[in-house]
C-alpha positions as CSV (number, residue, x, y, z in Angstrom):
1,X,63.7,49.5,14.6
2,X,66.2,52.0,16.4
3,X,65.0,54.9,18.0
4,X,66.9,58.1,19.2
5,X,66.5,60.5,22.0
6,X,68.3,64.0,21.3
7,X,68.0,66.5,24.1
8,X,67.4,67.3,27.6
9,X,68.5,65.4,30.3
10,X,67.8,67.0,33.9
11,X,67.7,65.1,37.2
12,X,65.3,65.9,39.8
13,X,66.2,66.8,43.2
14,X,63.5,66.1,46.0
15,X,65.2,68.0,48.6
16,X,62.9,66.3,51.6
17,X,64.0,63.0,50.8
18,X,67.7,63.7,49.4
19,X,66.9,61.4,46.2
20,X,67.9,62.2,42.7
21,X,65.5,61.2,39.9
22,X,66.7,61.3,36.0
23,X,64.4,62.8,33.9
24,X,63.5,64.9,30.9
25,X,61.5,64.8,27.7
26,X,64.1,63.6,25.0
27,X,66.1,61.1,27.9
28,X,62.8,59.7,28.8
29,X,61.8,58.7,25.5
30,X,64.6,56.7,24.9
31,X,63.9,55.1,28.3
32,X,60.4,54.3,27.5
33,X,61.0,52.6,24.0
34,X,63.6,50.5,25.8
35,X,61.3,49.8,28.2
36,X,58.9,49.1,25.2
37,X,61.7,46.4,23.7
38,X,62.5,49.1,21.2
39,X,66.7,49.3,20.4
40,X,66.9,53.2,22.1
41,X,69.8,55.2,22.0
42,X,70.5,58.8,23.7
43,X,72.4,62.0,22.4
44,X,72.7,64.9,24.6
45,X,75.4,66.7,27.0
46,X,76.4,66.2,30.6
47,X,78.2,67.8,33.1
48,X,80.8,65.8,35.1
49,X,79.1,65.3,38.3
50,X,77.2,63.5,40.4
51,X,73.6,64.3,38.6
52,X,75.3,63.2,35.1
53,X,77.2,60.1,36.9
54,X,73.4,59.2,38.3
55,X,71.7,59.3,34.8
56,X,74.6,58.0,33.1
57,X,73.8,55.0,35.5
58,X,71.0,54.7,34.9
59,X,71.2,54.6,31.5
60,X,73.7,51.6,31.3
61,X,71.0,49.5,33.3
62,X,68.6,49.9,30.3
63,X,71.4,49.3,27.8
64,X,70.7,52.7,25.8
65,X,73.4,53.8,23.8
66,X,75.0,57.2,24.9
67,X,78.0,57.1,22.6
68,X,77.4,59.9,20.8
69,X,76.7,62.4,23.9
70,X,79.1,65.3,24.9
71,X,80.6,65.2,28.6
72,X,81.7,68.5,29.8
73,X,83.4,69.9,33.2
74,X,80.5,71.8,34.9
75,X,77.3,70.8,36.5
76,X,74.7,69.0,34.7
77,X,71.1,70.3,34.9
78,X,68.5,69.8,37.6
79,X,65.7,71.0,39.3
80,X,65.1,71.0,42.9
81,X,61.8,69.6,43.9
82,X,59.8,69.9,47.6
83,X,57.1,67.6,48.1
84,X,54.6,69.7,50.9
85,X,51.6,68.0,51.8
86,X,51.6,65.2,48.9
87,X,52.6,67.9,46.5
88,X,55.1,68.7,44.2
89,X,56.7,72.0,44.3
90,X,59.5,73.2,42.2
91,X,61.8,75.1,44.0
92,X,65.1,75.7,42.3
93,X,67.4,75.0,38.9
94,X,70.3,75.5,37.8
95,X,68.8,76.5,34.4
96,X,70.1,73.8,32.0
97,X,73.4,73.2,33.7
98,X,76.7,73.1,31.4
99,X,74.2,72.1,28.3
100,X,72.9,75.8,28.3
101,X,76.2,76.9,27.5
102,X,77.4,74.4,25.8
103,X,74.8,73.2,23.9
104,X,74.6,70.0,21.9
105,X,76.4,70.8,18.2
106,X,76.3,68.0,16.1
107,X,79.1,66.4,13.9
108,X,79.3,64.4,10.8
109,X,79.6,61.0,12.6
110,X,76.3,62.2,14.5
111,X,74.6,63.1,11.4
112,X,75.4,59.7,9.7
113,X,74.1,58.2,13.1
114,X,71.1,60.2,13.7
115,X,69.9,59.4,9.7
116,X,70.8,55.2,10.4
117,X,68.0,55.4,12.6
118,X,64.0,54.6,12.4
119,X,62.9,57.5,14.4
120,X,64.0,60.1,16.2
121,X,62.4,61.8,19.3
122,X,63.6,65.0,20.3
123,X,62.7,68.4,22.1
124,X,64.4,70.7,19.9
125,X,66.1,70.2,16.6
């Protein structure tokens, strides 16, 4: 079985403790069947910075195929998190990043792709 991810990818940015933490639905279930011993691969869009660099990281360690994702110049998205007395508070975004304007558009290679596998997870579609 092969599972895909299409979607968000954010990172999460707890200010009080200057650590990044990658994150969003469609990213983190392609992470989680990984995780699961499922084959998981990822299709979304990325700015060129260090958020994108971080997930991309990240997403190497688990192995999960990002070969069809889109890199553009620009920032990817994030939110800025404060934790204040054990909680979390979101404080900031950048609304999306470079995937709210340049959304994901697929292809025919990502068509032929997406339909190889057994499931797909996604947020939107």
């Amino acid at each position: 079985m092969q599972v895909i991810g299409i979607g968000d990818n954010v990172v999460d940015k707890y200010i009080n403790i200057n650590k990044m933490f990658p994150g969003g639905n469609a990213l983190n279930f392609s992470v989680y069947a990984k995780k699961l011993g499922v084959d998981s691969a990822y299709i979304g869009v990325f700015g060129n910075d260090k958020a994108a660099d971080h997930i991309n990281k990240v997403l190497s360690k688990f192995n999960i195929d990002t070969s069809h994702c889109r890199y553009h110049k620009g920032e990817n998205a994030y939110a800025e998190v404060s934790i204040n007395d054990g909680e979390r508070k979101f404080v900031g975004t950048n609304e999306g990043g470079i995937a709210s304007r340049l959304p994901l558009v697929f292809h025919k290679d990502d068509l032929k792709y997406r339909f190889s596998s057994s499931l797909v997870g996604k947020k939107c579609f």
